[in-house]
HTML snippet that shows the backbone in 3Dmol.js (N, CA, C, O; Angstrom):
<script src="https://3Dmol.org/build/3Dmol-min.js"></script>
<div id="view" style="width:600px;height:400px;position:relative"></div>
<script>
const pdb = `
ATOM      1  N   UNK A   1       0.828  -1.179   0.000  1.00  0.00           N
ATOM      2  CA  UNK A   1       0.000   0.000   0.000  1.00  0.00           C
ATOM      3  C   UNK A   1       0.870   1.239   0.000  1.00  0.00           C
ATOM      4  O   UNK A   1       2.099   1.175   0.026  1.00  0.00           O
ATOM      5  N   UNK A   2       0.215   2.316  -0.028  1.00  0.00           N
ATOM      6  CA  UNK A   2       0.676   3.370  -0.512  1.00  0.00           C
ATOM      7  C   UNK A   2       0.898   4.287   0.787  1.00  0.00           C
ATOM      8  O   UNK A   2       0.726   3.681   1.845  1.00  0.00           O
ATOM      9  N   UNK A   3       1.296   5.816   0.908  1.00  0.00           N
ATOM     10  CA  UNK A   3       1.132   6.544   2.001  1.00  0.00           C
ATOM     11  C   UNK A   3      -0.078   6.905   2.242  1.00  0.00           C
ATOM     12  O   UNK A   3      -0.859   6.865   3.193  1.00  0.00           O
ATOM     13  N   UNK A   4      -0.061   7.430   0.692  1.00  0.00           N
ATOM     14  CA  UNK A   4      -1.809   7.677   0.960  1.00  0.00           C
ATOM     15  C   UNK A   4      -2.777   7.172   1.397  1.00  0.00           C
ATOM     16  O   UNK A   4      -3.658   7.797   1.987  1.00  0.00           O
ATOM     17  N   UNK A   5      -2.782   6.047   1.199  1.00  0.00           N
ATOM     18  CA  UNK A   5      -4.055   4.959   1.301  1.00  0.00           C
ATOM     19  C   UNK A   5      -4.196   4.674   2.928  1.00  0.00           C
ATOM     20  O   UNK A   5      -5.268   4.458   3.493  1.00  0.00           O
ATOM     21  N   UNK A   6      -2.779   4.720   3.623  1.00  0.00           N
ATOM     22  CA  UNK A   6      -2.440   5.177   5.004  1.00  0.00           C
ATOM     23  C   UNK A   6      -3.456   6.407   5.973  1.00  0.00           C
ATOM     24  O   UNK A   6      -4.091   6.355   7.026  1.00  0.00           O
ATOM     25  N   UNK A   7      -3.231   7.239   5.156  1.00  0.00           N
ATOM     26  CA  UNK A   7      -3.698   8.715   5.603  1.00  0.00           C
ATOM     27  C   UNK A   7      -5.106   8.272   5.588  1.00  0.00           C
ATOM     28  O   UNK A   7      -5.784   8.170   6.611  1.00  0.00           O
ATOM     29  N   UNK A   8      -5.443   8.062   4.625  1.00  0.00           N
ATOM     30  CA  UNK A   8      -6.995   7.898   4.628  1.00  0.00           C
ATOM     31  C   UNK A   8      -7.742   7.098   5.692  1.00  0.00           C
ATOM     32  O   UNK A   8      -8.861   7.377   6.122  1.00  0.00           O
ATOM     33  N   UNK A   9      -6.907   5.968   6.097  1.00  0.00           N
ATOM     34  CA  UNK A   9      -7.672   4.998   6.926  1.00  0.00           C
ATOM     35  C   UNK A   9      -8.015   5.648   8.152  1.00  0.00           C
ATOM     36  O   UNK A   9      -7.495   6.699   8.528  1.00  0.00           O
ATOM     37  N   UNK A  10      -9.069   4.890   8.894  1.00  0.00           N
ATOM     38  CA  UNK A  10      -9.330   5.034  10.196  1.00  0.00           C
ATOM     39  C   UNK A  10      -8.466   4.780  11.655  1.00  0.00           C
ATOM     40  O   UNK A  10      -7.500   4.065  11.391  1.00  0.00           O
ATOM     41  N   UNK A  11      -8.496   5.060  12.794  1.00  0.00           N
ATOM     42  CA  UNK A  11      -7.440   4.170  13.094  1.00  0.00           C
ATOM     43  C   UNK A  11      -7.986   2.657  13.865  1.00  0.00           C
ATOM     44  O   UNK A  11      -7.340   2.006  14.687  1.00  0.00           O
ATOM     45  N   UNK A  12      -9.126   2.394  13.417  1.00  0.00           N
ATOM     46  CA  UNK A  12      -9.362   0.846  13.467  1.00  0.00           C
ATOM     47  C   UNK A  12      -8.609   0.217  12.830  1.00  0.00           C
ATOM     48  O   UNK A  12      -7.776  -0.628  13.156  1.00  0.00           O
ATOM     49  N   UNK A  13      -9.104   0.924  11.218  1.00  0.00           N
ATOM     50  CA  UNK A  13      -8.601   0.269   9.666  1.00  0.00           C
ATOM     51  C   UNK A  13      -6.942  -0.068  10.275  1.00  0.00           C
ATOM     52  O   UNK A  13      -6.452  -1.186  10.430  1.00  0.00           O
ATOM     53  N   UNK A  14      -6.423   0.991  10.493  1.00  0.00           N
ATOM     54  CA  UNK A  14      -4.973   0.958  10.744  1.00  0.00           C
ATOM     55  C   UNK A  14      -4.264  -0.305  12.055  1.00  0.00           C
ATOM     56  O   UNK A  14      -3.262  -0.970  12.319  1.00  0.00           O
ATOM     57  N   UNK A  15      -4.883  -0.160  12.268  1.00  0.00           N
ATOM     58  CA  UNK A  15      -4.385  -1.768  13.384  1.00  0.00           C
ATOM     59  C   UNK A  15      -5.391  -2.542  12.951  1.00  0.00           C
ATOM     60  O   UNK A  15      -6.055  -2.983  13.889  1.00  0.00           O
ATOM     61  N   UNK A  16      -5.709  -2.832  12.031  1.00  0.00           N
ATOM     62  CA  UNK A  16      -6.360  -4.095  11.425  1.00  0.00           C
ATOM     63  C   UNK A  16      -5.202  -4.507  10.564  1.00  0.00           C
ATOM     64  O   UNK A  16      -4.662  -5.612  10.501  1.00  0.00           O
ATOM     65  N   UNK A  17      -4.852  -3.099   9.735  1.00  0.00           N
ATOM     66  CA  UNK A  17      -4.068  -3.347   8.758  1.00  0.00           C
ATOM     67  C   UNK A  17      -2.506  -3.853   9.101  1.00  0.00           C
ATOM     68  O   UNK A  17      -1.806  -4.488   8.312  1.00  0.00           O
ATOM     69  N   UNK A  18      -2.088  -3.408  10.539  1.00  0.00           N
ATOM     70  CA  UNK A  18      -0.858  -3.771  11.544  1.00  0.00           C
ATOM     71  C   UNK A  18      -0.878  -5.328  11.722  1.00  0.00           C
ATOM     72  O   UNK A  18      -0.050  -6.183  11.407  1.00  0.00           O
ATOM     73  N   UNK A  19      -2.078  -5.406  12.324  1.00  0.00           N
ATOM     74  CA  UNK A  19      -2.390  -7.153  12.516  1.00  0.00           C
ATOM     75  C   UNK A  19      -2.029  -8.298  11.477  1.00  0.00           C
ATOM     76  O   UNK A  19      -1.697  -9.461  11.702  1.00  0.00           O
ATOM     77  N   UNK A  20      -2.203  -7.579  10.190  1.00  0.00           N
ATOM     78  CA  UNK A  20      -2.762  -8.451   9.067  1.00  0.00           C
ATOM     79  C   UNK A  20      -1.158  -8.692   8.650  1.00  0.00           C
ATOM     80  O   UNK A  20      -0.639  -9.770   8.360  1.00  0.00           O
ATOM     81  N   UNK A  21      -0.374  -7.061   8.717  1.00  0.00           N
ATOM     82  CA  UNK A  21       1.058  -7.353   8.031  1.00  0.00           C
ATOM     83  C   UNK A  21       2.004  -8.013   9.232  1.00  0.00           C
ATOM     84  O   UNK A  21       3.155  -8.388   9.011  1.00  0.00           O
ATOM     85  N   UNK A  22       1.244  -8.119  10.766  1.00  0.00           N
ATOM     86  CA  UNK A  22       2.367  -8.380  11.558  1.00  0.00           C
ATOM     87  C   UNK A  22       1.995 -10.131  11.267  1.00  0.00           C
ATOM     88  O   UNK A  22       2.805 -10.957  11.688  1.00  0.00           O
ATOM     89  N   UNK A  23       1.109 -10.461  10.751  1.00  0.00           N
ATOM     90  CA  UNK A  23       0.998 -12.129  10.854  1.00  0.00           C
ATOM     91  C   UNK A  23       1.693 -12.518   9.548  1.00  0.00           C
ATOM     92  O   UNK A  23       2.263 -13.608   9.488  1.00  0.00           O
ATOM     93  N   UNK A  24       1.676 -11.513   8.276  1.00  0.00           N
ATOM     94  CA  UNK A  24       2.226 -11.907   7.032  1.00  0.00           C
ATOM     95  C   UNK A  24       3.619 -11.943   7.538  1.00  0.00           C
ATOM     96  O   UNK A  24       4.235 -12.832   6.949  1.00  0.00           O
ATOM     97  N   UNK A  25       4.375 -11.295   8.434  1.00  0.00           N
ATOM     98  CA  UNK A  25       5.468 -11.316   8.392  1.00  0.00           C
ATOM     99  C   UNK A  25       6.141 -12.508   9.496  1.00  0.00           C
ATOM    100  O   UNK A  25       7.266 -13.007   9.458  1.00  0.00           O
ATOM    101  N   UNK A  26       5.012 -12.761  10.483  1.00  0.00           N
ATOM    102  CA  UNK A  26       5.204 -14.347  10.895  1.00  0.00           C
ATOM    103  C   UNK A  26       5.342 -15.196   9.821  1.00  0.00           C
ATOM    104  O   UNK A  26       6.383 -15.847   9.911  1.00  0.00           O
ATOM    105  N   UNK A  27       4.660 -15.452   8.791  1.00  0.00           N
ATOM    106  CA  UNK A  27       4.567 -16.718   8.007  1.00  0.00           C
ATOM    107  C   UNK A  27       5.525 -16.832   6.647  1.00  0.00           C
ATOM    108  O   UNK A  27       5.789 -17.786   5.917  1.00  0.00           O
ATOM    109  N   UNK A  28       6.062 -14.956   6.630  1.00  0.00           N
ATOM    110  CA  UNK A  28       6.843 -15.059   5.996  1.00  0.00           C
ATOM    111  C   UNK A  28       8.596 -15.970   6.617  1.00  0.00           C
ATOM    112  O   UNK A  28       9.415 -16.600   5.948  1.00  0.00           O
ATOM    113  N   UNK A  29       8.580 -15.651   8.066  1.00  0.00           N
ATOM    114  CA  UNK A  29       9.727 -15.666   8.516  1.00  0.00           C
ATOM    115  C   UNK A  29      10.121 -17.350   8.570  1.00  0.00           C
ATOM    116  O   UNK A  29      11.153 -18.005   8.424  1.00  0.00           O
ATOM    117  N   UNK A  30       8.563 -17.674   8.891  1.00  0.00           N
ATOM    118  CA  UNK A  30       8.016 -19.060   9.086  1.00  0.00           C
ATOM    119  C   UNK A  30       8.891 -19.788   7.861  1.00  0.00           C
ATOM    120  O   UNK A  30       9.862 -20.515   8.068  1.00  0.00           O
ATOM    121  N   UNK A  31       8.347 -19.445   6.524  1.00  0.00           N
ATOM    122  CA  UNK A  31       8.635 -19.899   5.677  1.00  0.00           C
ATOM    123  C   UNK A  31      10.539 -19.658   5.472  1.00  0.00           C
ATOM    124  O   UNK A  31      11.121 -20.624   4.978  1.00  0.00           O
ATOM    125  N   UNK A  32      10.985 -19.020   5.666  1.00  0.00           N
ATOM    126  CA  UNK A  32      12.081 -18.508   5.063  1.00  0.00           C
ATOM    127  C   UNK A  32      12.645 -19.955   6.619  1.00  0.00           C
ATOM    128  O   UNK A  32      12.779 -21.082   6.142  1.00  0.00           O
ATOM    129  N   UNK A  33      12.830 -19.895   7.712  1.00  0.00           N
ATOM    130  CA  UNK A  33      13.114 -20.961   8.018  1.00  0.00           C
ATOM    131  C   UNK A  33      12.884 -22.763   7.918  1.00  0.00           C
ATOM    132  O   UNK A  33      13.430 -23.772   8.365  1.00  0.00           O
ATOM    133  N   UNK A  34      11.849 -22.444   7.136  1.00  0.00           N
ATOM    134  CA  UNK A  34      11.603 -23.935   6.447  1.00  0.00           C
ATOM    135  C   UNK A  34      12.170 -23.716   5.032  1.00  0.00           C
ATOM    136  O   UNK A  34      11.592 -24.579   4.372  1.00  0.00           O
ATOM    137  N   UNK A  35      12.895 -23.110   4.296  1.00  0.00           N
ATOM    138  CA  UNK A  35      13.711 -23.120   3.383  1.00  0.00           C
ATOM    139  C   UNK A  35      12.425 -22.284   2.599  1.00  0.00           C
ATOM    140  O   UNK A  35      13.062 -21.567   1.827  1.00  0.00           O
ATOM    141  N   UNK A  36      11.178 -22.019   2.400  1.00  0.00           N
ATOM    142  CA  UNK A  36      10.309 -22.166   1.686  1.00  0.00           C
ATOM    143  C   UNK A  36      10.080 -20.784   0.523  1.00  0.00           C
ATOM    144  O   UNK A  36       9.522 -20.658  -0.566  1.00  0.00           O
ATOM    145  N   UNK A  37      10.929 -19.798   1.545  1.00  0.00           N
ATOM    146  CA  UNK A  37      10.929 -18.936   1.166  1.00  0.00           C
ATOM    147  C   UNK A  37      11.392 -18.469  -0.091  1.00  0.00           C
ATOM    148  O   UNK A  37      12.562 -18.597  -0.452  1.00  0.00           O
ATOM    149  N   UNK A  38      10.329 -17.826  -0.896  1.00  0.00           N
ATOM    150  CA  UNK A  38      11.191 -17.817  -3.027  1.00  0.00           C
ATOM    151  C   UNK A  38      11.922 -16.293  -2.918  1.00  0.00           C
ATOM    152  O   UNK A  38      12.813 -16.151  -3.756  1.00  0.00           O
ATOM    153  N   UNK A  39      11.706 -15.169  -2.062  1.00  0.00           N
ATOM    154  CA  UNK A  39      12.336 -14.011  -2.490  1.00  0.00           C
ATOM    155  C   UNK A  39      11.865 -13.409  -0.554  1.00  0.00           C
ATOM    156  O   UNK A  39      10.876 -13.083   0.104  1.00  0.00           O
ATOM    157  N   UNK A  40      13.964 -13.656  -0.335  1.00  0.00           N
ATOM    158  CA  UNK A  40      13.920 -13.454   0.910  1.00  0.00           C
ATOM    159  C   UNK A  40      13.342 -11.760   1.330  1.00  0.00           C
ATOM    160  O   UNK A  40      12.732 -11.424   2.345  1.00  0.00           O
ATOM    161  N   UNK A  41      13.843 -10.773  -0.002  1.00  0.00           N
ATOM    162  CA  UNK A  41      13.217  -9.202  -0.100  1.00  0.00           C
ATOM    163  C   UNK A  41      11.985  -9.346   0.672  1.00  0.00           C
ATOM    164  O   UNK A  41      11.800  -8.480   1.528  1.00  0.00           O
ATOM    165  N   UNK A  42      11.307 -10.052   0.575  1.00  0.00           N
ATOM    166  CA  UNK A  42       9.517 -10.098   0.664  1.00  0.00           C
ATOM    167  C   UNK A  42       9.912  -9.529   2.401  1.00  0.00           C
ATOM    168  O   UNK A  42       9.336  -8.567   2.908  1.00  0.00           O
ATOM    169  N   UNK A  43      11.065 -10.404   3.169  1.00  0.00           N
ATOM    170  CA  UNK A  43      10.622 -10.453   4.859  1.00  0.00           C
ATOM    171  C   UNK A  43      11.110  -8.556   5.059  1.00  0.00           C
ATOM    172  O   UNK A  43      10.415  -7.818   5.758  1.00  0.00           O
ATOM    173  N   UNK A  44      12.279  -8.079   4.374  1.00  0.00           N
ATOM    174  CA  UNK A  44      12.467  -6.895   4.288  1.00  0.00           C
ATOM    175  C   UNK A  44      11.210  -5.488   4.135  1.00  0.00           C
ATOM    176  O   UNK A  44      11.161  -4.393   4.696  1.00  0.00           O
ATOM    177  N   UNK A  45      10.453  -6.043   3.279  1.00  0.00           N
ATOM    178  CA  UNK A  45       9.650  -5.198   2.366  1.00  0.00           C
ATOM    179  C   UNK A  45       8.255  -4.985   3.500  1.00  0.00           C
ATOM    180  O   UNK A  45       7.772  -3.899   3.819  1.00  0.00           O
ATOM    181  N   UNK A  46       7.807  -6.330   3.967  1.00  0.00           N
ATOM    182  CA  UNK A  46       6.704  -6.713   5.164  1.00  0.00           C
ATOM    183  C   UNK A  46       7.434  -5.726   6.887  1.00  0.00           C
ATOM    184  O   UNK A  46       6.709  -5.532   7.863  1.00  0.00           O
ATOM    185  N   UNK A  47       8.665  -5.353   6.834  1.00  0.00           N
ATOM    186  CA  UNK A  47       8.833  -4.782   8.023  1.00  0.00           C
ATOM    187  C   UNK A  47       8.990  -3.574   7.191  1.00  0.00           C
ATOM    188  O   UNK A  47       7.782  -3.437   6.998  1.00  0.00           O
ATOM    189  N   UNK A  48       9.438  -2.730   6.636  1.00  0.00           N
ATOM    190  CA  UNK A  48       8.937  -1.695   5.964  1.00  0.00           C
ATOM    191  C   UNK A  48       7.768  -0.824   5.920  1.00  0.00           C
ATOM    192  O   UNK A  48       7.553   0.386   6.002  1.00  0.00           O
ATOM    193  N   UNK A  49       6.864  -2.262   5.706  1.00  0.00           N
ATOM    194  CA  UNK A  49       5.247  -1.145   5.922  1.00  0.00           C
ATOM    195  C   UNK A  49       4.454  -1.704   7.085  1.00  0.00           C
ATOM    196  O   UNK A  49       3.277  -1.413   7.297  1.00  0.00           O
ATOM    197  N   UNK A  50       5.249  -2.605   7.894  1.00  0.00           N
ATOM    198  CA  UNK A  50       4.792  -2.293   9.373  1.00  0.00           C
ATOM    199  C   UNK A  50       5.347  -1.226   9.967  1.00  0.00           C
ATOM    200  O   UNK A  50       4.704  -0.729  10.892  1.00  0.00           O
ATOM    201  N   UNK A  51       6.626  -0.630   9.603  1.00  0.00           N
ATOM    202  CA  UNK A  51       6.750   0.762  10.036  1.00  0.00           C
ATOM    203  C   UNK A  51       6.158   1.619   9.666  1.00  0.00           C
ATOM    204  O   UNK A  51       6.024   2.596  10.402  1.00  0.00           O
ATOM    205  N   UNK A  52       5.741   1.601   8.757  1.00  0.00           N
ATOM    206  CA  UNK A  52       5.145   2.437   7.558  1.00  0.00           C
ATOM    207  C   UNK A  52       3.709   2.823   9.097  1.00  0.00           C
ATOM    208  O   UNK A  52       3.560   3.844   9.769  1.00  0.00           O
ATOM    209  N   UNK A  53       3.201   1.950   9.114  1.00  0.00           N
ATOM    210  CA  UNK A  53       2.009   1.627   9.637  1.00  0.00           C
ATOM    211  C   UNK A  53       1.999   2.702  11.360  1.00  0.00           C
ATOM    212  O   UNK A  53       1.227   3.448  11.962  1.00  0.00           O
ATOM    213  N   UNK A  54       3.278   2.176  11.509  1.00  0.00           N
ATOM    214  CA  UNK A  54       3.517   2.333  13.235  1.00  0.00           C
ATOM    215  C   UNK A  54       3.988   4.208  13.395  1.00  0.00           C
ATOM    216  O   UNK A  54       3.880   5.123  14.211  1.00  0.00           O
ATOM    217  N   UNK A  55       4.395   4.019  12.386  1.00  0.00           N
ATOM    218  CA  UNK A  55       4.169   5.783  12.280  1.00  0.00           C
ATOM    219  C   UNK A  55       2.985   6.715  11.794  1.00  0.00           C
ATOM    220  O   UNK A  55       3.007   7.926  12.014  1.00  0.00           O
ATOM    221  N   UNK A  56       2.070   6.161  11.199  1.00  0.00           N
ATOM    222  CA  UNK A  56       0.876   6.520  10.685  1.00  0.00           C
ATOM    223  C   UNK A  56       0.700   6.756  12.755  1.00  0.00           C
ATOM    224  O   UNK A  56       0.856   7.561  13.673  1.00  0.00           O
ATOM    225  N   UNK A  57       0.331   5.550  12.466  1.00  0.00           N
ATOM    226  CA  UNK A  57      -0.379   5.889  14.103  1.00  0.00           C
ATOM    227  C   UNK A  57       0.394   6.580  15.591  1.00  0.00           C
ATOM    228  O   UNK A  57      -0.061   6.973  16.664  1.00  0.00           O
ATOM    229  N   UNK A  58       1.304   6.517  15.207  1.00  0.00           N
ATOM    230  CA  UNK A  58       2.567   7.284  15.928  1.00  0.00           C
ATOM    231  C   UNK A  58       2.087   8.925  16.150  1.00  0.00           C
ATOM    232  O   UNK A  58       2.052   9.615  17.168  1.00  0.00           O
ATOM    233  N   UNK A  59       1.737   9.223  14.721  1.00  0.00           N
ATOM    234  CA  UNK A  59       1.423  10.609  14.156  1.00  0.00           C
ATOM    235  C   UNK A  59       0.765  10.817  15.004  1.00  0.00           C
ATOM    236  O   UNK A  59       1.119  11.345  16.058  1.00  0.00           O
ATOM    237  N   UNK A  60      -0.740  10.306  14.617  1.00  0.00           N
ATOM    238  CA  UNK A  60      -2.136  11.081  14.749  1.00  0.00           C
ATOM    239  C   UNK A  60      -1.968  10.727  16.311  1.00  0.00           C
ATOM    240  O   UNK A  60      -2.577  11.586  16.949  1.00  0.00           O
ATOM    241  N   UNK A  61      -1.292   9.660  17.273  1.00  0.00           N
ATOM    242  CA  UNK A  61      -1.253  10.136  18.823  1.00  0.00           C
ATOM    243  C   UNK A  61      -0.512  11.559  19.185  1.00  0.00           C
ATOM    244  O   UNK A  61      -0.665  12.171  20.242  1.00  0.00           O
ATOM    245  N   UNK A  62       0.422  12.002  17.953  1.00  0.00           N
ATOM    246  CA  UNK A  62       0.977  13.173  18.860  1.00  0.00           C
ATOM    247  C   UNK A  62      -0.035  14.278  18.434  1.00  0.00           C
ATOM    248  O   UNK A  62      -0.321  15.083  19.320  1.00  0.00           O
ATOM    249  N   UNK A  63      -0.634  14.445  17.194  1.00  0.00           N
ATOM    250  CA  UNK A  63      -1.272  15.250  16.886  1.00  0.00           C
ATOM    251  C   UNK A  63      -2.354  15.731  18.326  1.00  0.00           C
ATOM    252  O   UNK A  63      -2.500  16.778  18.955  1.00  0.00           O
ATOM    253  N   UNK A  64      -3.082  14.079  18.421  1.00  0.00           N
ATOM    254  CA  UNK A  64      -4.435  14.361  19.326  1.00  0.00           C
ATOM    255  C   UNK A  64      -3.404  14.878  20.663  1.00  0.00           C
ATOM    256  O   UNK A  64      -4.129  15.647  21.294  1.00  0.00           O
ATOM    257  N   UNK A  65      -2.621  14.834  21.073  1.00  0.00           N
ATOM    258  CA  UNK A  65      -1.561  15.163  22.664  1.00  0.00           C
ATOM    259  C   UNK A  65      -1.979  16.943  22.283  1.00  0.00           C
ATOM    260  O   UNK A  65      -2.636  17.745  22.947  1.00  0.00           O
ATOM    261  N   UNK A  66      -1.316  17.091  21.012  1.00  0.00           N
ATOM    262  CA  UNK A  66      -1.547  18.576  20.944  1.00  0.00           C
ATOM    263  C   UNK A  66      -2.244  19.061  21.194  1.00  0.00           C
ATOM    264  O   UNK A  66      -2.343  19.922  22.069  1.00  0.00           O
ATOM    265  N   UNK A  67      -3.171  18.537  20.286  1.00  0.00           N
ATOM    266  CA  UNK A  67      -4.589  18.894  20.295  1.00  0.00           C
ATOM    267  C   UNK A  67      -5.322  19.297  21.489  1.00  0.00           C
ATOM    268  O   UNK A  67      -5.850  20.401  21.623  1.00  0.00           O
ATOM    269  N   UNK A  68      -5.336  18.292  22.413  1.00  0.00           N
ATOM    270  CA  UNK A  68      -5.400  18.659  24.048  1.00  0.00           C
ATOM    271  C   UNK A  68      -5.015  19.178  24.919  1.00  0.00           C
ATOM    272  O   UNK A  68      -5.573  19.348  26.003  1.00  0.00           O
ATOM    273  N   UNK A  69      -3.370  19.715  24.368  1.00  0.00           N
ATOM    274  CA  UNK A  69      -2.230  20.658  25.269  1.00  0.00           C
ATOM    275  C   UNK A  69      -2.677  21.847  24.996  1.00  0.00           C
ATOM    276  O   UNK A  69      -2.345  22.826  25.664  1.00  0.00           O
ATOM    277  N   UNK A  70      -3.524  21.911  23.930  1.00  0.00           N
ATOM    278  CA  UNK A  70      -3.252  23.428  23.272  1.00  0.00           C
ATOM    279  C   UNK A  70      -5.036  23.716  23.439  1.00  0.00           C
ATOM    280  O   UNK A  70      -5.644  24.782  23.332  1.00  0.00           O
ATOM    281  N   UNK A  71      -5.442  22.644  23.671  1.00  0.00           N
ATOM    282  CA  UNK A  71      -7.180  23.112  24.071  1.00  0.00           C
ATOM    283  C   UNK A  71      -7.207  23.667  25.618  1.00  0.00           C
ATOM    284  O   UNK A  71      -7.648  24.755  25.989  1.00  0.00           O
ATOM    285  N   UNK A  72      -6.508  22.438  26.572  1.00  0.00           N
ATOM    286  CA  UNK A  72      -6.356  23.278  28.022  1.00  0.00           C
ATOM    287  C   UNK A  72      -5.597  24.180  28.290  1.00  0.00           C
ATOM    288  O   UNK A  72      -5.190  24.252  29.450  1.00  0.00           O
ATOM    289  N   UNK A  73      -5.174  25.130  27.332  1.00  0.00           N
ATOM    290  CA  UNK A  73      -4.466  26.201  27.623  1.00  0.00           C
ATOM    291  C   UNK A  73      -5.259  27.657  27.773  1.00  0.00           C
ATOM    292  O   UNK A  73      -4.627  28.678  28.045  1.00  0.00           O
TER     293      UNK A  73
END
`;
const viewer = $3Dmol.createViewer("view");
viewer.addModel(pdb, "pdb");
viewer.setStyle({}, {cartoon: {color: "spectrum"}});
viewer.zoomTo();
viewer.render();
</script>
């Protein structure tokens, strides 16, 4: 997925979407120790946009902090 497609989500969507790549990257790892693995890139690429992910939501917690520092002021 894209950044964009990031931005857009909810932050349900967004730890759905965490869940989904943190298990792809179990079964990738899975595989790559049973030899099974065809293109080891794939386990690289799967922690990539779980960061990808973990900063999306990283964001919008500091945003909402602000948001609240700067409302009780």
């Amino acid at each position: 997925m894209k950044s964009v497609d990031y931005k857009g989500m909810s932050d349900e969507q967004l730890e759905g979407s965490l869940k989904d790549l943190v298990k792809n990257l179990f079964h990738l790892r899975f595989q790559s120790a049973t030899d099974r693995l065809e293109t080891p890139s794939e386990i690289r690429k799967a922690k990539k946009e779980i960061a990808r992910v973990k900063t999306f939501q990283r964001e919008r917690v500091i945003l909402k902090e602000r948001a609240l520092s700067s409302g009780s002021k």
